[in-house]
KEKE-3310 file (N, C-alpha, C; in steps of 0.2 Angstrom, whole numbers, plus 5000, padded with zeros to 4 digits):
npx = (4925:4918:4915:4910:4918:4932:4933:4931:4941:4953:4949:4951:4963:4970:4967:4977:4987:4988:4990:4999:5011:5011:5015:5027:5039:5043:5055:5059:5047:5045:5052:5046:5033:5036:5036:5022:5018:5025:5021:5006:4998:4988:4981:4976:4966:4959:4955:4948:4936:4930:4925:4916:4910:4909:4916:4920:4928:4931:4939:4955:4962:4952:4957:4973:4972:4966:4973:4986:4983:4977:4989:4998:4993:4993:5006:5009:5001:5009:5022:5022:5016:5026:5037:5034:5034:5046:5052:5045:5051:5066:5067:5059:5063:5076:5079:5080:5078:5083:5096:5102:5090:5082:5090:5092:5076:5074:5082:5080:5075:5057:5052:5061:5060:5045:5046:5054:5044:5034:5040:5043:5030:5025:5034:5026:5012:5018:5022:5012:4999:5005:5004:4989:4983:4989:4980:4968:4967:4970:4959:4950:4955:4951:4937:4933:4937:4929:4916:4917:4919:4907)
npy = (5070:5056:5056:5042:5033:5038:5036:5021:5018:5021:5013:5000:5000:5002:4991:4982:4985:4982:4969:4964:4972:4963:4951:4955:4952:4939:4930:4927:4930:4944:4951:4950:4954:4968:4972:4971:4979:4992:4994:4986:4988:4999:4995:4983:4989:4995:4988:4976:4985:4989:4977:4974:4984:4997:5006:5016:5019:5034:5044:5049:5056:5054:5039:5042:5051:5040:5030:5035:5040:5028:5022:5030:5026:5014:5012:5020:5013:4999:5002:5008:4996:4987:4989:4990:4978:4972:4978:4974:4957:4959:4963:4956:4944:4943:4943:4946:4950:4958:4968:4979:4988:4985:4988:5003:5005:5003:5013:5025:5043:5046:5058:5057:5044:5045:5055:5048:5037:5045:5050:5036:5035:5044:5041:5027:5032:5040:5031:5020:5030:5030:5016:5016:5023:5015:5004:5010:5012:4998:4991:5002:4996:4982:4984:4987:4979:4968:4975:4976:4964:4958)
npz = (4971:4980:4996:5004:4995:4997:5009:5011:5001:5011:5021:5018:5011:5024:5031:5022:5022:5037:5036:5028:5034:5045:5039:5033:5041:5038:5031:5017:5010:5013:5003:4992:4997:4999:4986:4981:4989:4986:4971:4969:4978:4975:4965:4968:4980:4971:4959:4969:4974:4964:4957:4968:4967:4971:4966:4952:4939:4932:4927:4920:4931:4944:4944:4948:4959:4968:4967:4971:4986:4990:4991:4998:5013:5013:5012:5024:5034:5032:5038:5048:5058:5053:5057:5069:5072:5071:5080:5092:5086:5088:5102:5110:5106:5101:5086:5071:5054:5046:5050:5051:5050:5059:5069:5066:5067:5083:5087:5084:5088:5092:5083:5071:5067:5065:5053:5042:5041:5035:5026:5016:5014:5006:4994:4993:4987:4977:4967:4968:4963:4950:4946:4949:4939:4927:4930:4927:4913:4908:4914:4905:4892:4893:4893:4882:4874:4879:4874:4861:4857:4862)
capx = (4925:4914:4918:4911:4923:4936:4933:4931:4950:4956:4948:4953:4970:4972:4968:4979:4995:4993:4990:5007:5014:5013:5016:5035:5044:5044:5060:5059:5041:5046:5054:5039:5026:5038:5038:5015:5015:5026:5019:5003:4993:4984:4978:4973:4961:4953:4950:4943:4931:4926:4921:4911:4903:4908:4920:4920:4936:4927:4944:4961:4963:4951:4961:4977:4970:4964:4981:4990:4980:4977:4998:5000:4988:4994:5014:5008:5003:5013:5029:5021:5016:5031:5043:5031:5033:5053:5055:5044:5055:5072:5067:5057:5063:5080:5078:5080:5078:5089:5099:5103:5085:5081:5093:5088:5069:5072:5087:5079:5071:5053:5052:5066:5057:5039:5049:5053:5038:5032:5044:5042:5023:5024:5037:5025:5012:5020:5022:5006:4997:5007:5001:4984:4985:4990:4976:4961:4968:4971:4952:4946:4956:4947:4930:4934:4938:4922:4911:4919:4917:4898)
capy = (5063:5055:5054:5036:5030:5038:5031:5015:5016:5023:5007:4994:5000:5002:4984:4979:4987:4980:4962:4966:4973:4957:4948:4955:4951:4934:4930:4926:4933:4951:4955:4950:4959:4976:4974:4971:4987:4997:4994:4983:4990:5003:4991:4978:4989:4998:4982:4974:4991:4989:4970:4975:4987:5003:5013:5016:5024:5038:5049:5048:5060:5050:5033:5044:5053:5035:5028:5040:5039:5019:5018:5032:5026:5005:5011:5023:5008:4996:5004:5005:4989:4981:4992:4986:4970:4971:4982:4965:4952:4961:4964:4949:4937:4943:4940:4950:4949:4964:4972:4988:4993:4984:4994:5012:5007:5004:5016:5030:5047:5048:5063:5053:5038:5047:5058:5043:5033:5049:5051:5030:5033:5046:5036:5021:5036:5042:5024:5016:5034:5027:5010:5016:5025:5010:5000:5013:5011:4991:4991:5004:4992:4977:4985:4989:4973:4964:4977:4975:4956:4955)
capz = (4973:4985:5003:5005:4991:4997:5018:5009:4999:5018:5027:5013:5012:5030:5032:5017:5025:5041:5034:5025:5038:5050:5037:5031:5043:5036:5029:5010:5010:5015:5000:4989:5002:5000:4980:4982:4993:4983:4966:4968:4984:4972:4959:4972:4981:4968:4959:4974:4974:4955:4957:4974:4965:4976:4964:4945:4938:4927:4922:4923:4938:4948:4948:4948:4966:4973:4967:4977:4992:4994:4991:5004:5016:5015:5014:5031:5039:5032:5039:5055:5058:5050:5063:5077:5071:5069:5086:5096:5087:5091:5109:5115:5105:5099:5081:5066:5046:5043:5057:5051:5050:5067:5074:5067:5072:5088:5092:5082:5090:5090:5077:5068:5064:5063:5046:5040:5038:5032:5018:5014:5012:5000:4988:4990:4984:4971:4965:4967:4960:4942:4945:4947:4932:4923:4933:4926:4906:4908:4914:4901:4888:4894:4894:4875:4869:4880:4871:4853:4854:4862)
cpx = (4921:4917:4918:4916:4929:4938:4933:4939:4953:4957:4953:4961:4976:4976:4973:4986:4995:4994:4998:5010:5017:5015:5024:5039:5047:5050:5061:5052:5040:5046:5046:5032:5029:5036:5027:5014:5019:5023:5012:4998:4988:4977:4974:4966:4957:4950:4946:4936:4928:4923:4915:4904:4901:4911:4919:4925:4932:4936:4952:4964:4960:4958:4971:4977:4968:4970:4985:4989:4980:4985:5000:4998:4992:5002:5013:5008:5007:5021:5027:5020:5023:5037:5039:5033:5042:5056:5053:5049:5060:5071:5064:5062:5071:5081:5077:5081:5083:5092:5101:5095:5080:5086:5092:5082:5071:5080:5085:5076:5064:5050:5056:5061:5049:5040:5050:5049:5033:5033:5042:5035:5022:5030:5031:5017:5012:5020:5016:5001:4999:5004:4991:4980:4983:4985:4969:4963:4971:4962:4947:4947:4953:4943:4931:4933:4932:4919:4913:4919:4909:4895)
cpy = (5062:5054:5045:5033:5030:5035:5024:5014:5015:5014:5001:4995:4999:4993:4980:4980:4985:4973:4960:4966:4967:4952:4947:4954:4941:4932:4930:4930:4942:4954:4956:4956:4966:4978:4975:4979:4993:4998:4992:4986:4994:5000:4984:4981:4993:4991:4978:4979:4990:4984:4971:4980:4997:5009:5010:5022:5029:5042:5046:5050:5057:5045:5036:5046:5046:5032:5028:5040:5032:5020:5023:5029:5018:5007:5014:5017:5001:4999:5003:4998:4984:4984:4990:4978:4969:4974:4974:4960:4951:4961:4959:4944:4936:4941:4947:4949:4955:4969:4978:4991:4992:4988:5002:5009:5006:5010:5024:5035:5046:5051:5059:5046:5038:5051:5054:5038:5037:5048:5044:5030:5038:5044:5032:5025:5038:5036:5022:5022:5034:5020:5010:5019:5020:5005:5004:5012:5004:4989:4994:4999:4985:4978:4984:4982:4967:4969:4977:4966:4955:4965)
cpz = (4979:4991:5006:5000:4995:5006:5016:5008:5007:5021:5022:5013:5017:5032:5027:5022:5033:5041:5032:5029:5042:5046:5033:5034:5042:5031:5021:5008:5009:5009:4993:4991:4999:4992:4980:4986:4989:4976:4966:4974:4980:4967:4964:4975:4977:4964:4963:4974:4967:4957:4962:4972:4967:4971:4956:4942:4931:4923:4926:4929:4944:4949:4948:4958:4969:4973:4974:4985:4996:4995:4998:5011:5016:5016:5023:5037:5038:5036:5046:5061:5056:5056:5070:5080:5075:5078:5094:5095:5091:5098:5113:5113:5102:5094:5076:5059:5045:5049:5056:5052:5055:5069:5074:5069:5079:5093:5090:5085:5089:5082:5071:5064:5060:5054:5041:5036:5033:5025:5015:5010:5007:4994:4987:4987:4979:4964:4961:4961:4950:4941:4945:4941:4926:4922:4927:4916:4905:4909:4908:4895:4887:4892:4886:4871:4870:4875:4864:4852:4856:4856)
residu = (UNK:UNK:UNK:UNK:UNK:UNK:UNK:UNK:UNK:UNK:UNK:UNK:UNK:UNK:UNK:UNK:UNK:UNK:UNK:UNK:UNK:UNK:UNK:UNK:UNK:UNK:UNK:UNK:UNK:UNK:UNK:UNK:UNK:UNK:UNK:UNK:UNK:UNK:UNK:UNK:UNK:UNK:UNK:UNK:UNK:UNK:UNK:UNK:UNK:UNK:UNK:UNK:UNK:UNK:UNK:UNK:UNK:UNK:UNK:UNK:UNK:UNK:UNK:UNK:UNK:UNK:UNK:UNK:UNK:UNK:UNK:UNK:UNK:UNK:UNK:UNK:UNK:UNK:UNK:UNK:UNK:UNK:UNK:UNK:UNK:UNK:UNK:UNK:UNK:UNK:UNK:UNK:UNK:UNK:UNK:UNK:UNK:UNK:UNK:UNK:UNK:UNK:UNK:UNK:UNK:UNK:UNK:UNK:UNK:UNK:UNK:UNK:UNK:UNK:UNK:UNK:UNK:UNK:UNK:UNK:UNK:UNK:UNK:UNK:UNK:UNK:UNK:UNK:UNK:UNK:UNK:UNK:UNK:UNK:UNK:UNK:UNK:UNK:UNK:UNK:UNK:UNK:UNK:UNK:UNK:UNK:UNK:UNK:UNK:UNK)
# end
């Protein structure tokens, strides 16, 4: 696999998960953003990268390993950015969407909290690397059906 593809997934994902991030703590919103980062982050940026013109899903392994990668990489910084978010609210502004999970982020160890975001980002991982999957045989299924009509 190419390295510029894969620093491309890296950046594109990055930025997708902090966008998300700042944008979950929004009350009715959140839960929507949580179900796009768990399921939808993978298939968003590889198609964004198909239409651009940077990646081309050749086998199933590829879009399984980019899967996997954008979902670890946007839940990574998703998690972080939404507990930065949630740890600001609670403490400047005394405001919380869910108080049990404002309370573990900001009472939790260091090591504690870092395990965590760890472990989240390999679920949203394991997830997305299914969703990418399904993303690279919904595209070849496309192609198929444009090249048997033209």
């Amino acid at each position: 696999m190419n390295k510029i593809i894969l620093k491309n997934i890296i950046i594109l994902s990055a930025i997708l998960g902090v966008i998300l991030g700042l944008l979950a703590p929004v009350p009715y919103l959140g839960l929507v953003i949580l179900f796009v980062v768990f399921l939808l982050a993978a298939p968003l940026v590889m198609v964004f990268m198909i239409m651009d013109g940077k990646l081309d899903l050749t086998t199933t392994q590829d879009s399984i390993v980019q899967g996997a990668l954008s979902g670890f990489v946007t839940g990574f910084v998703f998690s972080g950015v939404y507990a930065l978010m949630m740890t600001l609210l609670a403490l400047v502004f005394h405001y919380t969407t869910n108080y049990f999970l404002t309370l573990m982020i900001t009472n939790a160890p260091v090591w504690l909290f870092v395990v965590f975001i760890a472990f989240i980002a390999v679920v949203f991982a394991t997830t997305n690397a299914f969703s990418g999957f399904l993303t690279y045989y919904i595209i070849n299924l496309l192609r198929d059906m444009y090249e048997k009509r033209n």
